[in-house]
Biotite code that builds the C-alpha atoms (Angstrom):
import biotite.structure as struc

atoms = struc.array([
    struc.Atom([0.292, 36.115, -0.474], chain_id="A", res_id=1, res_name="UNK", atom_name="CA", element="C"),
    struc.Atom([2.814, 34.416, 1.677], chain_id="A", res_id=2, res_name="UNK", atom_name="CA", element="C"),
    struc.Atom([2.804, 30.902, 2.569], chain_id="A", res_id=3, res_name="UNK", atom_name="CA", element="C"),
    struc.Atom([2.131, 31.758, 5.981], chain_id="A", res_id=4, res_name="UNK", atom_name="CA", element="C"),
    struc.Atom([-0.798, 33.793, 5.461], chain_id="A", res_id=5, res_name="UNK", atom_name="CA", element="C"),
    struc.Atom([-2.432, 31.420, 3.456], chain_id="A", res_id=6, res_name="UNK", atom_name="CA", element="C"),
    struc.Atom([-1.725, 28.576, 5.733], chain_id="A", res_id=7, res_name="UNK", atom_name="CA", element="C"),
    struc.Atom([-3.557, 31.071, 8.337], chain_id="A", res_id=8, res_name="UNK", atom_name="CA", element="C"),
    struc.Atom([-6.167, 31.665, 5.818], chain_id="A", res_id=9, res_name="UNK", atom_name="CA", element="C"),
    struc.Atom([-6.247, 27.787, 5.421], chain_id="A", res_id=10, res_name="UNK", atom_name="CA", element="C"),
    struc.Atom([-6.475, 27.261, 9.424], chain_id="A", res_id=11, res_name="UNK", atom_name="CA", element="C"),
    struc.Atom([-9.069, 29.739, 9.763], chain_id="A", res_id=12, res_name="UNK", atom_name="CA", element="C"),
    struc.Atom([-11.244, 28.455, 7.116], chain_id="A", res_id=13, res_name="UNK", atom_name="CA", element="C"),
    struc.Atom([-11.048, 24.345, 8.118], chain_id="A", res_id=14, res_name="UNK", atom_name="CA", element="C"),
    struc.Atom([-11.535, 25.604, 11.670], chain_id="A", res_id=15, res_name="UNK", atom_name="CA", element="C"),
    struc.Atom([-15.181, 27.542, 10.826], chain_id="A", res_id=16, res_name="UNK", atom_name="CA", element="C"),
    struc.Atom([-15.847, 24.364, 9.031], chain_id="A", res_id=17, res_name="UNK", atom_name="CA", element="C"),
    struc.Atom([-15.398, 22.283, 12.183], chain_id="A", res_id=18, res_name="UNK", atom_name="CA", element="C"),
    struc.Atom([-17.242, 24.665, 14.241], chain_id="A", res_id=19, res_name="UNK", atom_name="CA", element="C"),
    struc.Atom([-20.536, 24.615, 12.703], chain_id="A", res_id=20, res_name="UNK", atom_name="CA", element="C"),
    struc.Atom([-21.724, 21.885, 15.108], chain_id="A", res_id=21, res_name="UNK", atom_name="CA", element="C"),
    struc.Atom([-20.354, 23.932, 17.762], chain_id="A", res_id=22, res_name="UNK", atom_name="CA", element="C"),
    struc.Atom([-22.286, 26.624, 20.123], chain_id="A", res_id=23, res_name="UNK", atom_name="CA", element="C"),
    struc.Atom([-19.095, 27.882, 21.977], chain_id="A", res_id=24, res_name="UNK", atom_name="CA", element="C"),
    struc.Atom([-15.546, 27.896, 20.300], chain_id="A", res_id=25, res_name="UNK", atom_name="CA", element="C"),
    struc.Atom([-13.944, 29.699, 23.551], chain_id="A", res_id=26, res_name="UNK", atom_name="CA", element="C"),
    struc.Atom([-13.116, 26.255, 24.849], chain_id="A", res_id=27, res_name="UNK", atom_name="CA", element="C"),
    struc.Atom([-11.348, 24.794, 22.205], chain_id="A", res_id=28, res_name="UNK", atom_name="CA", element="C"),
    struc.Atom([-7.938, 25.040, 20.570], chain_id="A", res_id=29, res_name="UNK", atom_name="CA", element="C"),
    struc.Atom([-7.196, 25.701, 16.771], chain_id="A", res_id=30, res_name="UNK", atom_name="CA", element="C"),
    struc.Atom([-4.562, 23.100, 16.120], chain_id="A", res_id=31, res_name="UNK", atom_name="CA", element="C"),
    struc.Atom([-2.332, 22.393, 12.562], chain_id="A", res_id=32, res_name="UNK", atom_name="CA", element="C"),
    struc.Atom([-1.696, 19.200, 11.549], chain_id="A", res_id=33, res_name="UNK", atom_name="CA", element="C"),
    struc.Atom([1.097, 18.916, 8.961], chain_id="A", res_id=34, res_name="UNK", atom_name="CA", element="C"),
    struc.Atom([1.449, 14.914, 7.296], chain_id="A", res_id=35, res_name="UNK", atom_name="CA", element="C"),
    struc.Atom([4.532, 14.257, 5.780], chain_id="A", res_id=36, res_name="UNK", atom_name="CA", element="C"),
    struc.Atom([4.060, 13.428, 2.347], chain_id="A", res_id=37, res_name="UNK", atom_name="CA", element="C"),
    struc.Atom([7.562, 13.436, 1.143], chain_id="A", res_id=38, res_name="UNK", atom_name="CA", element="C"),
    struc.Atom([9.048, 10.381, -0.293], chain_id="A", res_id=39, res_name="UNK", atom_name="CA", element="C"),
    struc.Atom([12.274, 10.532, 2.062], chain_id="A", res_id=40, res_name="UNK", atom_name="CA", element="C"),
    struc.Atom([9.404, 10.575, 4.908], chain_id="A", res_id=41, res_name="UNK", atom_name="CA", element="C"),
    struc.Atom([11.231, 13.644, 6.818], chain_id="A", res_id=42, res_name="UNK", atom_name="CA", element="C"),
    struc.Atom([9.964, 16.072, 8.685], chain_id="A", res_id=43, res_name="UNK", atom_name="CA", element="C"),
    struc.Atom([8.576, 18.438, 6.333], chain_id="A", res_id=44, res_name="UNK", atom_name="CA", element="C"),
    struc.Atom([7.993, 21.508, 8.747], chain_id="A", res_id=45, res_name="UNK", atom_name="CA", element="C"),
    struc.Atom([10.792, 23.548, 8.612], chain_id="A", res_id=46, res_name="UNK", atom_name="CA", element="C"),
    struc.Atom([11.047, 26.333, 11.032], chain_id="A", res_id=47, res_name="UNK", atom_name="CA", element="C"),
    struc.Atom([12.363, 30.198, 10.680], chain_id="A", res_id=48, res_name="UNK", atom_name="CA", element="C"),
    struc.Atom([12.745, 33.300, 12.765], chain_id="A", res_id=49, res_name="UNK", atom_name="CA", element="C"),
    struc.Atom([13.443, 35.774, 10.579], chain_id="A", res_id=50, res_name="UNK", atom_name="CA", element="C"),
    struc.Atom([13.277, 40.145, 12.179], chain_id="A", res_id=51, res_name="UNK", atom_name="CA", element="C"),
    struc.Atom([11.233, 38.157, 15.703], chain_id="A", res_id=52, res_name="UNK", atom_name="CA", element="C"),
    struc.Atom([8.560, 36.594, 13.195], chain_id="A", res_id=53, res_name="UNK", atom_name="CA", element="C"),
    struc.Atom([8.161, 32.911, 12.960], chain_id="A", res_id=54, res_name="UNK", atom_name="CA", element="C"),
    struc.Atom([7.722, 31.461, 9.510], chain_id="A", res_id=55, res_name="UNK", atom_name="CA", element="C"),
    struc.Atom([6.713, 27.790, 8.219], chain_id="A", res_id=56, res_name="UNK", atom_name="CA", element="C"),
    struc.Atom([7.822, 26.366, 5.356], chain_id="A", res_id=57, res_name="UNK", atom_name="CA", element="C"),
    struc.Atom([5.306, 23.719, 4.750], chain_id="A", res_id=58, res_name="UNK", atom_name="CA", element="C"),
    struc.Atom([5.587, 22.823, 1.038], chain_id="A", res_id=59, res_name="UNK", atom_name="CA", element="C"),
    struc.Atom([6.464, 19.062, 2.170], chain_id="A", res_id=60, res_name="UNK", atom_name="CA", element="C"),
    struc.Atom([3.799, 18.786, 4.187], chain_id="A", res_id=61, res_name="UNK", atom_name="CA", element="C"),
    struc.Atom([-0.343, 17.975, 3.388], chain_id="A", res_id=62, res_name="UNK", atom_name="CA", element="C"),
    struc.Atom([-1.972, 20.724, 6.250], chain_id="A", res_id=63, res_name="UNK", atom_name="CA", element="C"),
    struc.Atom([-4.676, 19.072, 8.592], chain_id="A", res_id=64, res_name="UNK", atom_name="CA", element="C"),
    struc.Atom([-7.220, 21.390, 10.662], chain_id="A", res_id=65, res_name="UNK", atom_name="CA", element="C"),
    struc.Atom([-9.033, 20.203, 14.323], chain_id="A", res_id=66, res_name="UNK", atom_name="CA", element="C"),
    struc.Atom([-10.420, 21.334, 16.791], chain_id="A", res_id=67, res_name="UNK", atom_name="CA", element="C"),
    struc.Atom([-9.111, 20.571, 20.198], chain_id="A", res_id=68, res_name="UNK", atom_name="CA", element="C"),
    struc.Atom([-10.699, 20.865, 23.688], chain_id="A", res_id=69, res_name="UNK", atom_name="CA", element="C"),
    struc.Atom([-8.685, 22.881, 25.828], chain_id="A", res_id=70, res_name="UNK", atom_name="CA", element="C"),
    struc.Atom([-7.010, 21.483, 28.533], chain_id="A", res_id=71, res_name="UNK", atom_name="CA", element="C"),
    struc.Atom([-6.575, 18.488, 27.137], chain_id="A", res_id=72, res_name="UNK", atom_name="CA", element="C"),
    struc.Atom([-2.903, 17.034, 27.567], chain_id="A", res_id=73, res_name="UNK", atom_name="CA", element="C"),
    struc.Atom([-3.162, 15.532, 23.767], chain_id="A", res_id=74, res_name="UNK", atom_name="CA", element="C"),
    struc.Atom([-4.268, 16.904, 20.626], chain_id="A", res_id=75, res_name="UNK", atom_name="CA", element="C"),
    struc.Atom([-6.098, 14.749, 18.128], chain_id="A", res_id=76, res_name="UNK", atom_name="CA", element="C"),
    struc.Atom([-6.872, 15.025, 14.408], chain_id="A", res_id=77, res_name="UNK", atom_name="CA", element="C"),
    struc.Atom([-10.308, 15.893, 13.224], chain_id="A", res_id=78, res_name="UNK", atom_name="CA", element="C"),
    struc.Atom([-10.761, 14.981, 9.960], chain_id="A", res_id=79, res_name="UNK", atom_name="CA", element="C"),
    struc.Atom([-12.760, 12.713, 7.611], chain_id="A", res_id=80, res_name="UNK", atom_name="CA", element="C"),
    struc.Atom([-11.305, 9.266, 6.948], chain_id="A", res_id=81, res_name="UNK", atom_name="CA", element="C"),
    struc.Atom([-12.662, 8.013, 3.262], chain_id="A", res_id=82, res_name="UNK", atom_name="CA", element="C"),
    struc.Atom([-14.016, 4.509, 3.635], chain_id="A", res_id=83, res_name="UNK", atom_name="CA", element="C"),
    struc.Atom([-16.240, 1.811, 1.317], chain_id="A", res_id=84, res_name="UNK", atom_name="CA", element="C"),
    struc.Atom([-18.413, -0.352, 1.863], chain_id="A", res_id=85, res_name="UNK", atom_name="CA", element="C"),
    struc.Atom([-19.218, -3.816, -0.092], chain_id="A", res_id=86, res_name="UNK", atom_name="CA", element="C"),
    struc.Atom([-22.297, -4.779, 1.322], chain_id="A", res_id=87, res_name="UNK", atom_name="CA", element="C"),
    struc.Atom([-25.988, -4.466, 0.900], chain_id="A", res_id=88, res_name="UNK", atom_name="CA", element="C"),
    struc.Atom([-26.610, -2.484, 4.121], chain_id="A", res_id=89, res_name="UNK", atom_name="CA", element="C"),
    struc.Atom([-23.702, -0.018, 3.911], chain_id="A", res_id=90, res_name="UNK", atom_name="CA", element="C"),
    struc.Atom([-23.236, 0.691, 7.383], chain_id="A", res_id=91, res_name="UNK", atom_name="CA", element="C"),
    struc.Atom([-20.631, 3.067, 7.970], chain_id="A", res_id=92, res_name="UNK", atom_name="CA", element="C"),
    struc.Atom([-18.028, 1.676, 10.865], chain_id="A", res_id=93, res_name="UNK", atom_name="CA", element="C"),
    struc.Atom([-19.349, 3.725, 14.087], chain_id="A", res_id=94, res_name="UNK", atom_name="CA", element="C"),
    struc.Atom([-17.875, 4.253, 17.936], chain_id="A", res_id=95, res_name="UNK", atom_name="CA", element="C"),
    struc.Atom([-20.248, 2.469, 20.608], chain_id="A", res_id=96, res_name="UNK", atom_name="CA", element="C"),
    struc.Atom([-19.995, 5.341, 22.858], chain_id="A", res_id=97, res_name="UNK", atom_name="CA", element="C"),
    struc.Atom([-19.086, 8.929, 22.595], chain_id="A", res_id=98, res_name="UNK", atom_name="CA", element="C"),
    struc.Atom([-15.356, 8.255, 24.911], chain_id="A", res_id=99, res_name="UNK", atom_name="CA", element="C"),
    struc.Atom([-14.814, 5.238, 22.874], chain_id="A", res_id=100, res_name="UNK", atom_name="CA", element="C"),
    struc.Atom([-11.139, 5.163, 21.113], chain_id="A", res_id=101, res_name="UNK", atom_name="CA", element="C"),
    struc.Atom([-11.860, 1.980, 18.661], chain_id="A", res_id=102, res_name="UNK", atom_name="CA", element="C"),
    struc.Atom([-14.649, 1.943, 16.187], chain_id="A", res_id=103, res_name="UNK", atom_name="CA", element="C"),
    struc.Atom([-16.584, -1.435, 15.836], chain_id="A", res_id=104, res_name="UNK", atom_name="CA", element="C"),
    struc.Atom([-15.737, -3.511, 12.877], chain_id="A", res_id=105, res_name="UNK", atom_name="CA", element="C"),
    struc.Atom([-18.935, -6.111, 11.284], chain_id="A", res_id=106, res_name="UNK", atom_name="CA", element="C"),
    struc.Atom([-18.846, -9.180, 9.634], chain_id="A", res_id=107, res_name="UNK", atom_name="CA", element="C"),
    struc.Atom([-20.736, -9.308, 6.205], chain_id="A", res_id=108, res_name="UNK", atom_name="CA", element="C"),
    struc.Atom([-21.008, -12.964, 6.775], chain_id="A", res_id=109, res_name="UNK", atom_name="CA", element="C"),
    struc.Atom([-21.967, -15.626, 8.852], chain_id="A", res_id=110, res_name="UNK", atom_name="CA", element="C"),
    struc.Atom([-19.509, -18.728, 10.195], chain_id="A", res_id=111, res_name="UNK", atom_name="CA", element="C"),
    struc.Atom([-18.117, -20.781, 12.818], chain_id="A", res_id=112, res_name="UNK", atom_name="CA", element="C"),
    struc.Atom([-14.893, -20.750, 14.551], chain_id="A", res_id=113, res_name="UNK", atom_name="CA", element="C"),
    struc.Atom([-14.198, -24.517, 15.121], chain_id="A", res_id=114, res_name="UNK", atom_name="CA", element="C"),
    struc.Atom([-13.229, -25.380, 18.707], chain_id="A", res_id=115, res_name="UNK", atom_name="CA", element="C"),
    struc.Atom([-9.240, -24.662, 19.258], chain_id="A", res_id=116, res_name="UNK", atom_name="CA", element="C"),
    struc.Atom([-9.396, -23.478, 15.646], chain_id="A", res_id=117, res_name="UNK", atom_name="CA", element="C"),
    struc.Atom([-9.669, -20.434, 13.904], chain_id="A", res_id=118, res_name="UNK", atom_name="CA", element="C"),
    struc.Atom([-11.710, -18.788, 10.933], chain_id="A", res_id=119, res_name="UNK", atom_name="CA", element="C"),
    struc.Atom([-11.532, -15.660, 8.468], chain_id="A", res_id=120, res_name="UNK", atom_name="CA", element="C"),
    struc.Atom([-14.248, -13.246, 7.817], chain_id="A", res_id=121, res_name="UNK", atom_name="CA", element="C"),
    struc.Atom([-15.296, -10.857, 5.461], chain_id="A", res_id=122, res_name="UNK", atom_name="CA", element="C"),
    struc.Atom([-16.221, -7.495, 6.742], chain_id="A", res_id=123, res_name="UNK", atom_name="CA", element="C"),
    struc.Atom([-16.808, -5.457, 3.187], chain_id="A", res_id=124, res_name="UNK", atom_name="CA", element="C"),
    struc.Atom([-14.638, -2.668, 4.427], chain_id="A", res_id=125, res_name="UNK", atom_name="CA", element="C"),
    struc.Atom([-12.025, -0.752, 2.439], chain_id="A", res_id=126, res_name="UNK", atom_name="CA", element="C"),
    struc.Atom([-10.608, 2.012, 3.722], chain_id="A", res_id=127, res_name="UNK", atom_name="CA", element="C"),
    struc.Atom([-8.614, 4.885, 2.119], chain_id="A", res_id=128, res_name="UNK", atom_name="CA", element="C"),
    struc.Atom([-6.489, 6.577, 5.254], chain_id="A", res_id=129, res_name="UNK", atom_name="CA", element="C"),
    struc.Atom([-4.620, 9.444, 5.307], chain_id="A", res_id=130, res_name="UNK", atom_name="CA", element="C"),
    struc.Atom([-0.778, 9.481, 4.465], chain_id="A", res_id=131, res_name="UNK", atom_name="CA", element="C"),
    struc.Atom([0.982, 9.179, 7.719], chain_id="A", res_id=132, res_name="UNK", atom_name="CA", element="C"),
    struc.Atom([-2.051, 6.618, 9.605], chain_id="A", res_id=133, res_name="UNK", atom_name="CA", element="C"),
    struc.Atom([-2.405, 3.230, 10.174], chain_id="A", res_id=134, res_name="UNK", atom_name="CA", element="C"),
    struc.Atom([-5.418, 1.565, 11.085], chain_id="A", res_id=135, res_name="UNK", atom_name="CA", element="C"),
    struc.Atom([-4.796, -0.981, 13.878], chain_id="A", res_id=136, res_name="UNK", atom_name="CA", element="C"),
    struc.Atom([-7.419, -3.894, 14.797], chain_id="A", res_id=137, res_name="UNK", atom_name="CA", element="C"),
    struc.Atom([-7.724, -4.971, 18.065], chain_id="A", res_id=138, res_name="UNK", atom_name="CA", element="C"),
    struc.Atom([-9.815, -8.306, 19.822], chain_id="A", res_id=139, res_name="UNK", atom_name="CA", element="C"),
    struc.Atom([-12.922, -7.289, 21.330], chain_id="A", res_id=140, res_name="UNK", atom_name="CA", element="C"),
    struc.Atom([-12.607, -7.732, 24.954], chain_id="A", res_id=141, res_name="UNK", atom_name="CA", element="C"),
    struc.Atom([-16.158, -8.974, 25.629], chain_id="A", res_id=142, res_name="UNK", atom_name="CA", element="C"),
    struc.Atom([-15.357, -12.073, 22.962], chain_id="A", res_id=143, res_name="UNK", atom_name="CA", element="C"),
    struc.Atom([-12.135, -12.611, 24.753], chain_id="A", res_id=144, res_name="UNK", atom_name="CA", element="C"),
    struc.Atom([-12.865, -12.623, 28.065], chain_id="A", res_id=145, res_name="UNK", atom_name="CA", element="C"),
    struc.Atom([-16.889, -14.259, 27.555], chain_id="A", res_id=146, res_name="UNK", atom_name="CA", element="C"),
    struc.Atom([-16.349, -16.335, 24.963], chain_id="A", res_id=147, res_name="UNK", atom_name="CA", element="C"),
    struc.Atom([-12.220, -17.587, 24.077], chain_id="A", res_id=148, res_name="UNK", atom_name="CA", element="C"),
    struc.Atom([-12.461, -16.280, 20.968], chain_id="A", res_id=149, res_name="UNK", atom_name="CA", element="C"),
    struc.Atom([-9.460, -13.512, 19.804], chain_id="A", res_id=150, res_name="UNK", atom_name="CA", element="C"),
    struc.Atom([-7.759, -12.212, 17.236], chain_id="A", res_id=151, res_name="UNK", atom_name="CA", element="C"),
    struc.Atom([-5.408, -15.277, 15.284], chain_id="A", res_id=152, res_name="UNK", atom_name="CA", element="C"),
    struc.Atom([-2.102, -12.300, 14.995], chain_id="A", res_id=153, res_name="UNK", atom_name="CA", element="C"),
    struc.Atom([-3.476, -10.425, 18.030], chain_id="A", res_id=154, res_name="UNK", atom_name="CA", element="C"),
    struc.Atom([-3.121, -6.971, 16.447], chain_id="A", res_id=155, res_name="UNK", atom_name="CA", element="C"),
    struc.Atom([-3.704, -6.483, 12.882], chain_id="A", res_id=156, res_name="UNK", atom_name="CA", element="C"),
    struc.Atom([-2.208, -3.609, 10.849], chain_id="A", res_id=157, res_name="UNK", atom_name="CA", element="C"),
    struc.Atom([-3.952, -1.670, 7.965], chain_id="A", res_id=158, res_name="UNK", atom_name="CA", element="C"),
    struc.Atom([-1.496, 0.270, 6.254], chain_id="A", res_id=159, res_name="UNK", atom_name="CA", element="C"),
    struc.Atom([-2.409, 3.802, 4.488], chain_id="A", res_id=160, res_name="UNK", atom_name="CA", element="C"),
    struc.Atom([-1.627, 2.113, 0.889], chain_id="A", res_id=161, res_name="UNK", atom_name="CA", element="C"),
    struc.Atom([-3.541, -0.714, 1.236], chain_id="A", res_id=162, res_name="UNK", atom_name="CA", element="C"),
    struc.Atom([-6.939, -0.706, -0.858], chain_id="A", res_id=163, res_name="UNK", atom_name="CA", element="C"),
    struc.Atom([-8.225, -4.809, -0.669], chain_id="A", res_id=164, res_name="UNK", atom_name="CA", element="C"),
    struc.Atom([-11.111, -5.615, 2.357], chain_id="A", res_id=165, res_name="UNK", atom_name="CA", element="C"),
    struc.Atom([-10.183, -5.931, 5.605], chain_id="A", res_id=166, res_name="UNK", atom_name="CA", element="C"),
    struc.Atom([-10.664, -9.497, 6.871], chain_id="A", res_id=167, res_name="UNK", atom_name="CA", element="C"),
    struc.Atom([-10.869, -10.540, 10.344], chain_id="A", res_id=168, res_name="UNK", atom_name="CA", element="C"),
    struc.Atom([-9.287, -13.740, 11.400], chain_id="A", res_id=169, res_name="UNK", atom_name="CA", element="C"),
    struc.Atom([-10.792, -15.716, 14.870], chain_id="A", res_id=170, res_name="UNK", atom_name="CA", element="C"),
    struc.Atom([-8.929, -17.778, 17.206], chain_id="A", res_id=171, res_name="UNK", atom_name="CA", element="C"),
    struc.Atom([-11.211, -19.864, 19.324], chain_id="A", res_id=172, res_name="UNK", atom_name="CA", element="C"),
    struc.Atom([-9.627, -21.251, 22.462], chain_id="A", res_id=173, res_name="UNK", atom_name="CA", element="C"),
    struc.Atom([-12.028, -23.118, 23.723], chain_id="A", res_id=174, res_name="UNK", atom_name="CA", element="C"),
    struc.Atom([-13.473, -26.727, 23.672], chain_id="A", res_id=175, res_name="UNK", atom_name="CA", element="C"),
    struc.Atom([-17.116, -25.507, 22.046], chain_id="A", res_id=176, res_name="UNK", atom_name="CA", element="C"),
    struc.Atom([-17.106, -23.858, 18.500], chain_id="A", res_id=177, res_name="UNK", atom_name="CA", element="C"),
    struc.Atom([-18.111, -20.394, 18.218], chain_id="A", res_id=178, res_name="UNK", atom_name="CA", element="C"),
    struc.Atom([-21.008, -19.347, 15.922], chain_id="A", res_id=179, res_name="UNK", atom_name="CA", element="C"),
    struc.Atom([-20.569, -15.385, 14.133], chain_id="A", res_id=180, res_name="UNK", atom_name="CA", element="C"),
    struc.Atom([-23.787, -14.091, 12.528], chain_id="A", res_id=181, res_name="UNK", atom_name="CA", element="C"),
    struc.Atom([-24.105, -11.523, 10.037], chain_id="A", res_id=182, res_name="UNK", atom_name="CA", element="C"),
    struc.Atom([-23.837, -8.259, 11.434], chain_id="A", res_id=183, res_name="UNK", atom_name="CA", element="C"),
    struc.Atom([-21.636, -9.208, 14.377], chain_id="A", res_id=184, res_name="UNK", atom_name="CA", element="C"),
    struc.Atom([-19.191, -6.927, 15.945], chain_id="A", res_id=185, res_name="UNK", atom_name="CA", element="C"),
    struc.Atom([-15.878, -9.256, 15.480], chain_id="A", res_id=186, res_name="UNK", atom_name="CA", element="C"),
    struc.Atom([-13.330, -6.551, 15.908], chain_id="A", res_id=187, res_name="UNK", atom_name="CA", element="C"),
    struc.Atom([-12.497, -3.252, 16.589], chain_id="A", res_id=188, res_name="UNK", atom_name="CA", element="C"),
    struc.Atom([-10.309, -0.629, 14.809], chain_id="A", res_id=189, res_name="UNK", atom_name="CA", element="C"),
    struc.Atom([-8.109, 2.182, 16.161], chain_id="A", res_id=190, res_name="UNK", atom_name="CA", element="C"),
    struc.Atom([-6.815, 4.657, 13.450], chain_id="A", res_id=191, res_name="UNK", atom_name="CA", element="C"),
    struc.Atom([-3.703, 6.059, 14.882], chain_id="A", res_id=192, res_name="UNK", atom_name="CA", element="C"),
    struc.Atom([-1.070, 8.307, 13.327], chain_id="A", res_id=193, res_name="UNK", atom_name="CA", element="C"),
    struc.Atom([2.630, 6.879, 12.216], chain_id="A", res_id=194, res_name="UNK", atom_name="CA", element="C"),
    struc.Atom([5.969, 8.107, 11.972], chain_id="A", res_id=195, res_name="UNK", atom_name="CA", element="C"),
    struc.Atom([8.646, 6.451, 9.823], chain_id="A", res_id=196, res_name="UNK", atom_name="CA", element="C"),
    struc.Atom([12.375, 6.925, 10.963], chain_id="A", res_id=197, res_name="UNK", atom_name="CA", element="C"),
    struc.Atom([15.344, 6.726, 9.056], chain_id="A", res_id=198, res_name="UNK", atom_name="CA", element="C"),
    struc.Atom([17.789, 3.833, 10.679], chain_id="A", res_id=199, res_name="UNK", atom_name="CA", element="C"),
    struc.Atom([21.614, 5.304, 11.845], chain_id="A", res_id=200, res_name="UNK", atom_name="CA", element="C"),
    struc.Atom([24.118, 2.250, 11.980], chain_id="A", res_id=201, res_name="UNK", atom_name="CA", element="C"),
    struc.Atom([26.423, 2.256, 15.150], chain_id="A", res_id=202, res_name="UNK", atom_name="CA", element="C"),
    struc.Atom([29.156, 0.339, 16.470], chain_id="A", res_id=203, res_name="UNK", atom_name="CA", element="C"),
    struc.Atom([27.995, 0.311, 19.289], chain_id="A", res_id=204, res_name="UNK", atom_name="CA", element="C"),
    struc.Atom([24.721, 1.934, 21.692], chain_id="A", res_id=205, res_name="UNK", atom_name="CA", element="C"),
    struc.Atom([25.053, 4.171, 24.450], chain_id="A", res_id=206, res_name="UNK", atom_name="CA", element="C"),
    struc.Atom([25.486, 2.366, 27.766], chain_id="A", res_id=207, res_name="UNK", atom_name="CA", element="C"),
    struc.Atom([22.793, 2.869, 30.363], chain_id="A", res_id=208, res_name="UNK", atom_name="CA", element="C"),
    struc.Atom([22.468, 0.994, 34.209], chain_id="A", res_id=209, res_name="UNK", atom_name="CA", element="C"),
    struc.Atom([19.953, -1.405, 32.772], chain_id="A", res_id=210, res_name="UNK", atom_name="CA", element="C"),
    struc.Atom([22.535, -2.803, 29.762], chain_id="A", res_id=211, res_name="UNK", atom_name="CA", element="C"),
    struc.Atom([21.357, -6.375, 27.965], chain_id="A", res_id=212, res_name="UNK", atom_name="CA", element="C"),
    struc.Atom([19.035, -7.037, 31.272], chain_id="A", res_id=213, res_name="UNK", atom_name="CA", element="C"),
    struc.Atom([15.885, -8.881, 30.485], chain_id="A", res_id=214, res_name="UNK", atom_name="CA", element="C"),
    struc.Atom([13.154, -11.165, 30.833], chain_id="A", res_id=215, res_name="UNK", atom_name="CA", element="C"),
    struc.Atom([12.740, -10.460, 34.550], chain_id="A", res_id=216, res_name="UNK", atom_name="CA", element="C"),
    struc.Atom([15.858, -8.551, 35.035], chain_id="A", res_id=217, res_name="UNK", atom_name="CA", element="C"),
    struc.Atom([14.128, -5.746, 36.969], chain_id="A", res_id=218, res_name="UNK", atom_name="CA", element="C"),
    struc.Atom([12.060, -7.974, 39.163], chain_id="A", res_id=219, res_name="UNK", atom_name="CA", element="C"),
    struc.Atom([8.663, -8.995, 39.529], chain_id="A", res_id=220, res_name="UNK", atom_name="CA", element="C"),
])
């Protein structure tokens, strides 16, 4: 069997998997995911026309099946993301709403965030993400905006080797300390997916109308 057929086979398979939840598969896409696993972090899909058929070579590259409503202008990976969690409830990080792009992240303790101070918590959350993902952390907007209190480095940044808990840090900005219960939403979490580059040195860049013009250079 050719590596293209069993990719197909692969595709097919994943994609019946994804479907079982699923009435009506006429208005979706079947869409491959390849995730560069190489150490070199290339591209590992390697494209071939060979007698007007189009073959992959995909043997740098881990294969990811989803599903994909049509029409949409971006496609999205379906997949499981493997998580733990160290604390007596277990509750499994979950989205608010069914459009929401962040999943809510919980405390597993209780604390205050001194006024015009700040304050780590535990959440009890490991996660183990997918080779080419990062999982980025993000202020809650209703904590911001109600209450002063934000993320202290504004965007945190899980990386897809990192194993230890993730641990929210608070910024309050305000005059009255901030109390955080148990079981608090203190953050949310976007997994999104990353590409490394490979840096080329130059003398110098290519010249363009804007040049070294900054801070204000193109008005208000």
């Amino acid at each position: 069997m050719t590596l293209m057929q069993t990719a197909i086979r692969a595709l097919w398979w994943r994609a019946m998997q994804l479907a079982k939840d699923k009435e009506d598969l006429s208005g979706y896409w079947i869409e491959l995911f390849m995730l560069d696993l190489s150490a070199a972090h290339k591209m590992a899909l390697v494209v071939a026309e060979n007698e007007g058929l189009v073959e992959f070579d995909t043997s740098g590259a881990d294969l990811r099946v989803g599903l994909t409503k049509a029409g949409c202008e971006y496609t999205a990976m379906n997949f499981r993301t493997p998580v733990v969690i160290n604390t007596e409830e277990e509750k499994t990080p979950r989205y608010a709403s069914h459009g929401a792009a962040c999943f809510d992240i919980e405390t597993n303790e209780s604390g205050q965030v001194p006024a015009h101070g700040s304050h780590t918590f535990g959440t009890g959350i490991h996660v183990q993400l997918h080779p080419g993902q990062a999982l980025l952390v993000y202020s809650r907007s209703g904590m911001a905006f109600k209450h002063g209190v934000r993320l202290v480095n504004s965007v945190g940044v899980i990386d897809s080797d990192y194993r230890g808990e993730i641990q929210v840090g608070l910024r309050n900005d305000t005059d009255t300390p901030y109390s955080v219960k148990k079981g608090d939403r203190v953050a949310q979490g976007l997994i999104m997916p990353v590409r490394r580059v490979e840096w080329v040195k130059l003398k110098e860049l290519d010249p363009t109308a804007r040049g070294h013009g900054g801070f204000g250079s193109t008005g208000r």
